[in-house]
C-alpha positions in Angstrom: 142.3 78.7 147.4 140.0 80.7 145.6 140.3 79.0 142.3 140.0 75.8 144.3 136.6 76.7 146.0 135.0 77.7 142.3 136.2 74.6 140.9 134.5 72.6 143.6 131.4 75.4 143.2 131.4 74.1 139.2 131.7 70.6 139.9 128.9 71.2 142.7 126.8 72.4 140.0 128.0 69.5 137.3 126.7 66.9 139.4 123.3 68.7 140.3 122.5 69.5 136.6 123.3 65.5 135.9 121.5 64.5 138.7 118.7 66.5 137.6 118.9 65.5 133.9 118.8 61.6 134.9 115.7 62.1 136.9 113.7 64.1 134.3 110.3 63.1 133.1 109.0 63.5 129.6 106.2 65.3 130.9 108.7 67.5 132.2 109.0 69.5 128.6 105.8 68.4 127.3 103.4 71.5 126.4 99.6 71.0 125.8 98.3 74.5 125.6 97.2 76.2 124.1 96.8 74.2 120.7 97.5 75.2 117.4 93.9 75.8 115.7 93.2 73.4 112.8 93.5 74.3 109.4 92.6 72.0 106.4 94.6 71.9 103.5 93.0 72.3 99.9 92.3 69.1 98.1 96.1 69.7 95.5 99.3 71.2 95.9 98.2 75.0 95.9 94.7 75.0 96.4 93.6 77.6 99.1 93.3 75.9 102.8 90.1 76.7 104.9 91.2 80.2 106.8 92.7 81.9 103.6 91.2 84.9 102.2 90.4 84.0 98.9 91.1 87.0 96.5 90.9 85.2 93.4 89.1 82.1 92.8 88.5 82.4 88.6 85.4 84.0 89.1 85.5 88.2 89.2 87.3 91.3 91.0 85.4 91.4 93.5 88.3 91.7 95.9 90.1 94.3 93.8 89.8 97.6 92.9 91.6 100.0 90.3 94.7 101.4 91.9 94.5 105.2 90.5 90.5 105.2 90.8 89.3 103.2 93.6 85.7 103.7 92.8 85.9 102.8 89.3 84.6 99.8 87.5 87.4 99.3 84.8 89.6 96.7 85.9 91.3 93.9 84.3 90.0 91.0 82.1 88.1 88.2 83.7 88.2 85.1 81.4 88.4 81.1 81.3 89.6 81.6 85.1 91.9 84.0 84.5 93.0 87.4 85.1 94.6 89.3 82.0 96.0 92.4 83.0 94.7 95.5 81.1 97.9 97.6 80.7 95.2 100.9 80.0 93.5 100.2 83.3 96.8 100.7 85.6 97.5 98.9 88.3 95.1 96.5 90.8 95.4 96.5 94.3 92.8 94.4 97.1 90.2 96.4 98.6 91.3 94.7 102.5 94.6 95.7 103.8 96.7 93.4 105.7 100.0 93.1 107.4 102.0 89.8 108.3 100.6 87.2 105.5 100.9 84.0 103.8 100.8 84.3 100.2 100.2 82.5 97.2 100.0 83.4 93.5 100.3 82.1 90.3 101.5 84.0 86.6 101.7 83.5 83.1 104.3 85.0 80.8 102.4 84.0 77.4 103.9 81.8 74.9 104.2 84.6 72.3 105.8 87.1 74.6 108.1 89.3 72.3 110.9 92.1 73.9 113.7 91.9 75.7 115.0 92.7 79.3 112.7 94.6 81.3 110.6 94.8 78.5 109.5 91.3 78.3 106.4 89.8 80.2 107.3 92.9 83.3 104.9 93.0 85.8 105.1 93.1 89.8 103.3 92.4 93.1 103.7 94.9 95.6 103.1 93.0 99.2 102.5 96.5 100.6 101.2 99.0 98.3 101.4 102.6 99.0 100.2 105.5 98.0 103.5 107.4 97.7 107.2 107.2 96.9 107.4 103.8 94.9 104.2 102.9 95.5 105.6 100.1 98.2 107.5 97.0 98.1 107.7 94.8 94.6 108.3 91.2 93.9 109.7 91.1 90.5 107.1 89.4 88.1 109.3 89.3 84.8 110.4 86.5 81.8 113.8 85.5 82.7 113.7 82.1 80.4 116.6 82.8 78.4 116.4 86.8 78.9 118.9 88.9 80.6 119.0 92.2 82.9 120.1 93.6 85.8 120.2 90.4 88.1 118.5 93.2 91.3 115.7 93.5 88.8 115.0 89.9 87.8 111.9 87.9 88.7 112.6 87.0 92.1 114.3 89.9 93.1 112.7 92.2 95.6 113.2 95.0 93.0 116.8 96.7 93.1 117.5 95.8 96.7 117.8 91.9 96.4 118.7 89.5 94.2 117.4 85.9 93.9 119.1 83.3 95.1 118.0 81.4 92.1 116.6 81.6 88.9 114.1 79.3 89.2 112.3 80.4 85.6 109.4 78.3 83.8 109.3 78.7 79.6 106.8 81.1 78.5 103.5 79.5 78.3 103.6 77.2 81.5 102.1 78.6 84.9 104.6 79.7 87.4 104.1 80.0 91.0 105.4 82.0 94.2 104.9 81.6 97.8 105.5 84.2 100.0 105.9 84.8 103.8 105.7 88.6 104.7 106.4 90.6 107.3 105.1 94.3 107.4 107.5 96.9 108.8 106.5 98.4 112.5 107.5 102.0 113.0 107.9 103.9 116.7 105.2 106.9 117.3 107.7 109.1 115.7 107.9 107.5 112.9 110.9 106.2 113.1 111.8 102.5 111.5 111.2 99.9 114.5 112.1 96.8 112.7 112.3 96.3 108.7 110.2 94.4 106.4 111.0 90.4 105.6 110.4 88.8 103.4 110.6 85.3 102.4 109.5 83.7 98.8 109.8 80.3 96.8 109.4 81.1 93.2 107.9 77.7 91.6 109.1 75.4 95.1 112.4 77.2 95.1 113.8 79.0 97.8 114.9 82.9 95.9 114.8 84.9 98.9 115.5 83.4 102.8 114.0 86.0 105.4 115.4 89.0 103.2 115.3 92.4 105.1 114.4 95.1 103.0 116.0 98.9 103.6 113.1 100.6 102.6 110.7 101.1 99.7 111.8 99.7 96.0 111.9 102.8 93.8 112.6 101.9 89.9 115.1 105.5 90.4 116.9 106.5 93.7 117.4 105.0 97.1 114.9 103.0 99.0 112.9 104.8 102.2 110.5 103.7 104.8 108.1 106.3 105.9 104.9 104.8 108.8 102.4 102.8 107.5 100.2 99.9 108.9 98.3 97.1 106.9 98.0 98.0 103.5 96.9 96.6 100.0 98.4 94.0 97.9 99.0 95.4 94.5 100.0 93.5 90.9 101.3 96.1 88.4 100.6 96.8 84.8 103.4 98.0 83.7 104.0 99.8 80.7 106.2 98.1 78.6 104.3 97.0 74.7 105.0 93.6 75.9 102.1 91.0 75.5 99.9 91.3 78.7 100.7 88.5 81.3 98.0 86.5 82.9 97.5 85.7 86.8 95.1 83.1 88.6 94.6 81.4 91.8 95.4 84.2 94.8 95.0 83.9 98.4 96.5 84.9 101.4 96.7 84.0 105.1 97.0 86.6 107.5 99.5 85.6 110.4 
C-alpha cells in the first residue's frame, strides 16, 4: 500500500510538471535585467576593445616599471612599436595591480635566435607577480619550433606544474599571440588557500591550457606554494640565458 500511494504521489507530480510545461510562456524564462554593458570591439582581430587597459600601445613604458628598482628609469627598448627586452635591465612588471583579467599579448622569438632548450628565445609572463618565492605565476614564453625540453617547461606550459595541451609554435621571426583568462587566488583571513588560481590560455587561437588550477607558485627549483596576496602586477621576464633578446607588442588587459 505504501509503494502504491508514492507511485500515485509520482505520477501526481508527472502530470502537474507536464501540465505546467504545456502552459508555459516564453516570457516565463525571459531575463531583461540587468544588461550586459556594451563593449566595442577593436577595428582587427586583436586590437584592444574600448574598456581595456591599454599597457602597451607601440608608444613608451609608461605603464611599466623596472621590477628590481621601481623608481628607476632603465627599462627596456622602445622602438618601431616594439618592446625589446633588455636582459641587463631585469625584469618589467605594470605599475597597476589587478586580479581576475582578460589578457592579450603578443611575442617575437627573432629569426636569428641561436641555443637550445631553455636556452632559446626563454622569457615568461607572470600573471601575478610577487615579490617573494618564485616571483608568482609564469606562462612559459619560449621557442619550441623544432626545439625540445621538458614538455612542463615549454611555451604554453604554466611553468613545471602544467603542460600544454598543444604545441601550437609559430617559426622564429613571425609574431605569436596568447590570450588569457585569469583568475587570482582568494585566501581566508588566516591565510589559508580559499580557492586556487585558473587559468585559461590560447596560444596563437589554440586552446593549451582549459581552466588549469594551479597548486601554488611556479618555482624554476622545488615545490609550488601559495602564500596571501590580492591584485598584483603583471610581470614579462628577462631571463638570463645569451639567447638573442625576444621582442613583445600589443598588451592589454580587461579586468573582470
Amino acid at each position: 500500500m505504501k509503494h502504491k500511494i508514492i507511485f500515485t504521489a509520482l505520477l501526481a507530480g508527472s502530470s502537474i510538471a507536464a501540465f505546467a510545461q504545456q502552459n508555459a510562456k516564453p516570457e516565463d524564462t525571459e531575463i531583461w535585467s540587468p544588461v550586459p554593458a556594451v563593449v566595442t570591439p577593436g577595428k582587427t582581430l586583436g586590437d584592444a576593445p574600448s574598456d581595456a587597459v591599454v599597457l602597451f600601445d607601440g608608444k613608451n613604458l609608461d605603464e611599466w616599471v623596472a621590477t628590481n628598482d621601481t623608481t628607476s628609469g632603465h627599462k627596456w627598448n622602445v622602438l618601431d612599436k616594439i618592446i625589446t627586452v633588455d636582459k641587463s635591465a631585469g625584469d618589467i612588471q605594470t605599475k597597476r595591480k589587478f586580479m581576475d583579467f582578460q589578457l592579450h599579448i603578443e611575442y617575437r622569438i627573432p629569426s636569428n635566435i641561436t641555443g637550445s632548450g631553455q636556452a632559446r628565445g626563454n622569457s615568461g609572463i607572470f600573471l601575478a607577480a610577487l615579490p617573494w618565492g618564485a616571483g608568482g605565476y609564469e606562462l612559459q614564453v619560449l621557442d619550441n619550433y623544432n626545439n625540445k625540453t621538458y614538455v612542463n617547461g615549454q611555451v604554453g606550459s604554466l611553468y613545471k606544474q602544467a603542460i600544454p595541451l598543444a604545441n601550437a609554435c609559430r617559426k622564429p621571426g613571425e609574431w605569436q599571440t596568447y590570450d588569457v583568462i585569469w583568475t587570482a587566488p582568494r585566501f581566508n583571513e588566516d591565510g589559508s588557500l580559499k580557492s586556487a588560481a585558473r587559468a585559461t590560455v590560447l596560444h596563437n587561437g589554440v586552446l593549451v591550457q582549459n581552466n588549469t588550477s594551479l597548486i601554488g607558485d611556479t618555482p624554476y627549483i622545488g615545490k609550488p606554494e601559495y602564500r596571501k596576496h590580492g591584485a598584483s602586477p603583471i610581470k614579462l621576464q628577462a631571463h638570463g640565458d645569451k639567447s638573442e633578446p625576444i621582442s613583445y607588442r600589443n598588451i592589454w588587459v580587461r579586468e573582470l
